[in-house]
C-alpha positions in Angstrom: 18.7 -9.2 8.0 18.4 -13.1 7.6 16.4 -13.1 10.9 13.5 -11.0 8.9 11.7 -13.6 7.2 11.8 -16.3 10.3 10.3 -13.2 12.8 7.7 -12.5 10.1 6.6 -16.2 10.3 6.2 -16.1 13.6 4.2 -13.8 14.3 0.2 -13.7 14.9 -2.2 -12.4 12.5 -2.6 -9.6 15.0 0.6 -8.8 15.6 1.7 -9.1 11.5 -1.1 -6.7 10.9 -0.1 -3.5 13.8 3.5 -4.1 12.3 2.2 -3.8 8.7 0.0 -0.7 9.6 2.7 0.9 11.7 5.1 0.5 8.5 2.6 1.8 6.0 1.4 5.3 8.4 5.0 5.5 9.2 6.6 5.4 5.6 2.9 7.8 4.6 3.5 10.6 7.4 6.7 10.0 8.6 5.6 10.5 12.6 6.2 8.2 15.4 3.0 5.9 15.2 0.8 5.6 18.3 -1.8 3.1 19.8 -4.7 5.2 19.7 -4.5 5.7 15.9 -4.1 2.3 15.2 -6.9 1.0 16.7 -9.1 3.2 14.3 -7.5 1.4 11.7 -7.2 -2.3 12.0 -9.6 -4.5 11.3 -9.7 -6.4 14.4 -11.4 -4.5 17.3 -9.4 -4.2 19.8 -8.3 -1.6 22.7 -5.7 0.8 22.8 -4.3 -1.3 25.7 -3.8 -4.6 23.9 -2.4 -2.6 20.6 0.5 -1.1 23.2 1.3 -4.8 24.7 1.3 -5.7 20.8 4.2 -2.6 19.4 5.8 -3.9 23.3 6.7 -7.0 22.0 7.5 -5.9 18.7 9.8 -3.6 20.3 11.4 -6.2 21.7 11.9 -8.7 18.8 13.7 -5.1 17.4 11.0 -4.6 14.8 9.9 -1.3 15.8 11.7 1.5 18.1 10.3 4.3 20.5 12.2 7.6 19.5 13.2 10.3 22.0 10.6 10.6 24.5 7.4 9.9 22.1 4.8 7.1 22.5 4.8 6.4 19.5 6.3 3.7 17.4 9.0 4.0 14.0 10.2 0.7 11.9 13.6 -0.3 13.0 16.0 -1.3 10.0 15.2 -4.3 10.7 11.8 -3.9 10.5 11.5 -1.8 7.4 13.8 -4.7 5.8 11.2 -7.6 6.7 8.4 -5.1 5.7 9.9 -4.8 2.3 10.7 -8.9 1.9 7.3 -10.1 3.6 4.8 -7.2 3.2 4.9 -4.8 0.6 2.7 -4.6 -1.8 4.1 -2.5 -5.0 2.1 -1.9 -7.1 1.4 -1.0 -10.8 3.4 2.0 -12.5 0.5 4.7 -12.8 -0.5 6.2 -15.8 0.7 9.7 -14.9 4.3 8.2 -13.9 4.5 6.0 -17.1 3.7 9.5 -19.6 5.8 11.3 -17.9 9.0 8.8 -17.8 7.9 8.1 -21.5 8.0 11.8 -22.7 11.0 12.5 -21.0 13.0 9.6 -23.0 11.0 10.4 -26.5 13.8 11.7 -28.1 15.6 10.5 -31.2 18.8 10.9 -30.1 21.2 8.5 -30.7 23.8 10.2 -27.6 23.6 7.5 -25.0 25.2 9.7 -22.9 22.9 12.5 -23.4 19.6 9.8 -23.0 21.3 9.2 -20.1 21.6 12.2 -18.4 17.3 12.6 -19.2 17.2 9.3 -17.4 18.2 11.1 -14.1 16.0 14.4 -15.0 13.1 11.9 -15.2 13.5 9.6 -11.9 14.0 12.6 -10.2 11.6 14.7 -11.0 9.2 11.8 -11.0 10.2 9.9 -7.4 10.8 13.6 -5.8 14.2 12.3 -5.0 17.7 11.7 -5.8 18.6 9.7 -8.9 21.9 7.6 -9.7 22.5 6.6 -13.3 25.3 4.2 -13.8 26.4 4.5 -17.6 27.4 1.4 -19.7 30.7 0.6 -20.2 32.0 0.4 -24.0 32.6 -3.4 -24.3 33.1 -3.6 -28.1 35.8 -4.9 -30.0 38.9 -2.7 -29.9 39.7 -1.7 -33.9 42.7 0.1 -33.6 45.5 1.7 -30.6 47.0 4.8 -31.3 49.9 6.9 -28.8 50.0 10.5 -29.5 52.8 12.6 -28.0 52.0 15.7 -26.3 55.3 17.0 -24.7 57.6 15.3 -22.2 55.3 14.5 -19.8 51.9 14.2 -21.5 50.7 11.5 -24.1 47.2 10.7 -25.6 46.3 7.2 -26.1 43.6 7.0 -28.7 41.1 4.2 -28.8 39.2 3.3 -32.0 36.1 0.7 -31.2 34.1 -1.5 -34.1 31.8 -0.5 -34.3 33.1 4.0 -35.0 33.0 4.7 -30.7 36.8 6.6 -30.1 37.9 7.1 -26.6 41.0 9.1 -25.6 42.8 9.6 -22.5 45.4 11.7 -21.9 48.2 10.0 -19.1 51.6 10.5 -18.1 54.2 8.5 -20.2 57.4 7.2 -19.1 60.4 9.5 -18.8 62.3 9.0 -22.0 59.9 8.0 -24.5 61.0 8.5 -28.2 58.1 8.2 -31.2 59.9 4.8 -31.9 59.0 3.9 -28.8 55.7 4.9 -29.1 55.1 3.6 -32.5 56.0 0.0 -31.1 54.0 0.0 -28.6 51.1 1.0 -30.4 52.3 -1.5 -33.4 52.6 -4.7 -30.3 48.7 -3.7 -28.9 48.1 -3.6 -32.5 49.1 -7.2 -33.4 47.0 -8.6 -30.8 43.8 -6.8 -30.1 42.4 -7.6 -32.6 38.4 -9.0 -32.1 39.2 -8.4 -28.1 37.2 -6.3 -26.3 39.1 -4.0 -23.6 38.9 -6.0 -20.6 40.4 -9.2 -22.7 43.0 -7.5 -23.6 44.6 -6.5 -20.0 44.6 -9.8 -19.7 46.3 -10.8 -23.2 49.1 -7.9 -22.9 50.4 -8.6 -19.0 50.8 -12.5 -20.6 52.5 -11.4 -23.6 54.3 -9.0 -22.1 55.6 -11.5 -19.6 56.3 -14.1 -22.5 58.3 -11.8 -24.4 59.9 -9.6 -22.6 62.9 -10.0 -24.3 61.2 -8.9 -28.0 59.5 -5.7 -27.2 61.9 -2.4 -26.0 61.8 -2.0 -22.7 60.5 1.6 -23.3 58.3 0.5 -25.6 57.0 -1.9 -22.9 56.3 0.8 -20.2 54.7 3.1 -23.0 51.9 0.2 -23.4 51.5 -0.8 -19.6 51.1 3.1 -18.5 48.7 4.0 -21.8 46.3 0.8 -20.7 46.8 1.7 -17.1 44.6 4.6 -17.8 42.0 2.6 -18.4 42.6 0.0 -15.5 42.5 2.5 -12.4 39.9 3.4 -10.2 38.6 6.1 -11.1 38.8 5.2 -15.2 36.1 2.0 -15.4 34.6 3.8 -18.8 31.3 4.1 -16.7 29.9 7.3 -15.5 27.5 8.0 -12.1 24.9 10.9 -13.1 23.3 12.2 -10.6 20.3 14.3 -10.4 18.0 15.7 -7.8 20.1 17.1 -4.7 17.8 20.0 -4.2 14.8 17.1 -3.9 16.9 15.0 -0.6 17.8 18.8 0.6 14.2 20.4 0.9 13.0 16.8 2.7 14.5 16.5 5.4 15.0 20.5 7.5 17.3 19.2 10.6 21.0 19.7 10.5 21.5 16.1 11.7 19.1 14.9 8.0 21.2 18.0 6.6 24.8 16.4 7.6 23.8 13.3 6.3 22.8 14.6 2.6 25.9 16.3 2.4 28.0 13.5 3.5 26.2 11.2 0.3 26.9 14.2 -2.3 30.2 14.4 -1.3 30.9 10.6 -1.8 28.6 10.7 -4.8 30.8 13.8 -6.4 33.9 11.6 -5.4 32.3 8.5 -7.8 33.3 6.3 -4.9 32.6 2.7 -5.5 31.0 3.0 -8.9 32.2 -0.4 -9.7 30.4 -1.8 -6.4 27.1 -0.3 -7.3 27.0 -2.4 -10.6 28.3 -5.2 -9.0 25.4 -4.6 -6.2 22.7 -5.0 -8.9 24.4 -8.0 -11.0 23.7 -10.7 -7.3 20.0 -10.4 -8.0 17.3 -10.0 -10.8 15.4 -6.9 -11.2 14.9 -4.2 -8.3 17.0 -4.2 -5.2 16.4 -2.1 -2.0 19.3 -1.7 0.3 17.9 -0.3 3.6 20.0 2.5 6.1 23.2 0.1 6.8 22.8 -2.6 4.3 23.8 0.2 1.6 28.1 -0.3 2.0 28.4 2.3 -1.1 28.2 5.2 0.9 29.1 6.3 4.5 25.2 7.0 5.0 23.2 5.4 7.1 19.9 6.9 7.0 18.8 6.3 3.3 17.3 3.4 1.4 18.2 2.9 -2.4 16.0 1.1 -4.9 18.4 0.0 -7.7 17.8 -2.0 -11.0 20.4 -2.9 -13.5 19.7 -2.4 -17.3 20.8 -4.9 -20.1 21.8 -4.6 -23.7 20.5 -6.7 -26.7 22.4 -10.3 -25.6 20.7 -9.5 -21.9 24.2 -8.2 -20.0 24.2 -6.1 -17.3 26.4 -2.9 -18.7 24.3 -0.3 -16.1 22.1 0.3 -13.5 19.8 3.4 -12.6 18.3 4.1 -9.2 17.1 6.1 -6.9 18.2 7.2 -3.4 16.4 9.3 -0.7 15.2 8.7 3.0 14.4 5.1 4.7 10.9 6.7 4.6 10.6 6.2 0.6 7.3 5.2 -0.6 8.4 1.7 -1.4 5.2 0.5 -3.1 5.5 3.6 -6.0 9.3 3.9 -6.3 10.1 0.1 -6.8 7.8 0.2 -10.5 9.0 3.0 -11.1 12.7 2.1 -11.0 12.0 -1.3 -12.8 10.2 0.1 -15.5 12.8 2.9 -16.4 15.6 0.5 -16.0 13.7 -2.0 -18.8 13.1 1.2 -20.9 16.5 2.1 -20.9 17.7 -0.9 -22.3 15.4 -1.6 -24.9 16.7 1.9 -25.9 20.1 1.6 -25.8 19.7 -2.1 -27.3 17.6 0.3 -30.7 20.9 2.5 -30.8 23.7 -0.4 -30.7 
């Protein structure tokens, strides 16, 4: 991928423009891209002949690739990255895409999660693709702990935030526990939480609880490091993956190979994998990010492209990210403002509600 912008600067006018036209016609029809209808379409007059020893060398700088037996040319990765870094021109977010985004989030409601989920109904009925919504995480002060005992092996552990958010989880207490036990605990979280969001107070209890081992029951102990457990594995970040627009990714690509491939995404997208790394992908950089075929490590796909975007709140954090995913062949030039614009929207919302 570093190799992209150096190649690009390399290159002739000539050859800069049959790469940039065999990008565009390929990402517009999705066909192999031959001499012949190039040469109708650049600027410079030239033969079929000299267009061919033009994709040759292309071909051999691994820009472009002839698939199957066809004459024509495709965009390697490689290609379609230094395409997107050096080439593309995005432009505005049209009028018809901004009213419909805009109608879609009109509502009043003050759900985030329900906005949310309309976020996901819009990209993908808008982009004709798939849509990922990453949803914030709850980062405000911690009010109140509460353990609430359910039987022998279930327990609730009740979270009350500042600002009236509660979150519950149930989990699976240690064997013995005694409501004395679980009063302490929740009495020691209690004592210390307070003014601390969630993620500062792992880090208080494991010290405290290190420190004072000695003070707190030993039951009462395991009671608070299995309850805040529940909010420190992997698949309990407080942040939620919507997705929306299967069908859309299905009904574009007809072969079983494209077919395999779409159901191997759902299935890691229905299995949340590495929700955490798909926030932390769109924190390294400002604003939209396209990870190309192999470049995207957050599923086991290879053939897809997704143009992410994170969203911030009021104090201009990062608590989400929406996106959307479909076919190295994405219209890169429409999708990219459209992304960017509903990511912007979705925090000035969510910064209205807080």
């Amino acid at each position: 991928m570093s190799d992209a912008p150096r190649l690009l600067q390399e290159m002739n006018d000539r050859s800069r423009e049959v790469f940039r036209r065999v990008v565009e016609t390929y990402l517009d029809s999705g066909d192999p891209v031959g001499s012949r209808t190039l040469t109708r379409t650049l600027s410079e007059k030239v033969s079929a002949a000299t267009v061919r020893n033009v994709m040759q060398d292309l071909e051999y700088l691994g820009l472009l690739d002839s698939p199957h037996t066809s004459a024509g040319r495709v965009p390697t990765q490689l290609g379609l990255r230094m395409f997107v870094d050096g080439l593309l021109e995005v432009g505005d977010l049209s009028a018809s895409d901004r009213k419909k985004i805009d109608e879609t989030l009109s509502s009043n409601t003050a759900d985030v999660g329900n906005l949310l989920d309309r976020v996901g109904s819009a990209l993908s009925g808008v982009t004709r693709g798939a849509s990922l919504v990453l949803s914030p995480k709850h980062e405000t002060e911690i009010r109140h702990i509460e353990f609430v005992n359910l039987g022998h092996d279930r327990a609730l552990v009740v979270l009350v935030f500042s600002d009236g958010h509660v979150e519950n989880r149930l989990f699976k207490p240690p064997p013995g526990q005694t409501p004395s036990s679980m009063r302490e605990a929740a009495n020691f979280l209690n004592a210390l939480i307070e003014g601390k969001t969630l993620a500062e107070v792992r880090h208080v209890i494991q010290h405290e609880i290190s420190a004072r081992r000695q003070e707190i029951d030993s039951l009462a102990r395991e009671m608070v490091e299995s309850g805040l457990a529940v909010w420190d594995g992997e698949d309990v970040d407080s942040a939620r993956l919507i997705v929306r627009g299967r069908a859309n990714l299905l009904a574009g690509d007809e072969e079983e190979e494209g077919l395999e491939r779409i159901r191997s995404l759902f299935d890691d997208l229905e299995r949340k994998r590495d929700i955490a790394e798909f926030l932390d992908l769109t924190e390294q950089g400002d604003g939209v990010r396209i990870f190309i075929g192999s470049e995207n490590k957050l599923f086991s796909l290879s053939g897809s492209s997704l143009v992410v975007s994170p969203y911030m709140n009021a104090n201009r954090k990062v608590i989400g990210a929406v996106g959307v995913i479909g076919p190295t062949r994405l219209n890169y030039g429409r999708i990219v403002p459209i992304v960017d614009y509903t990511a912007q929207l979705v925090g000035r919302l969510i910064a209205d509600r807080s």
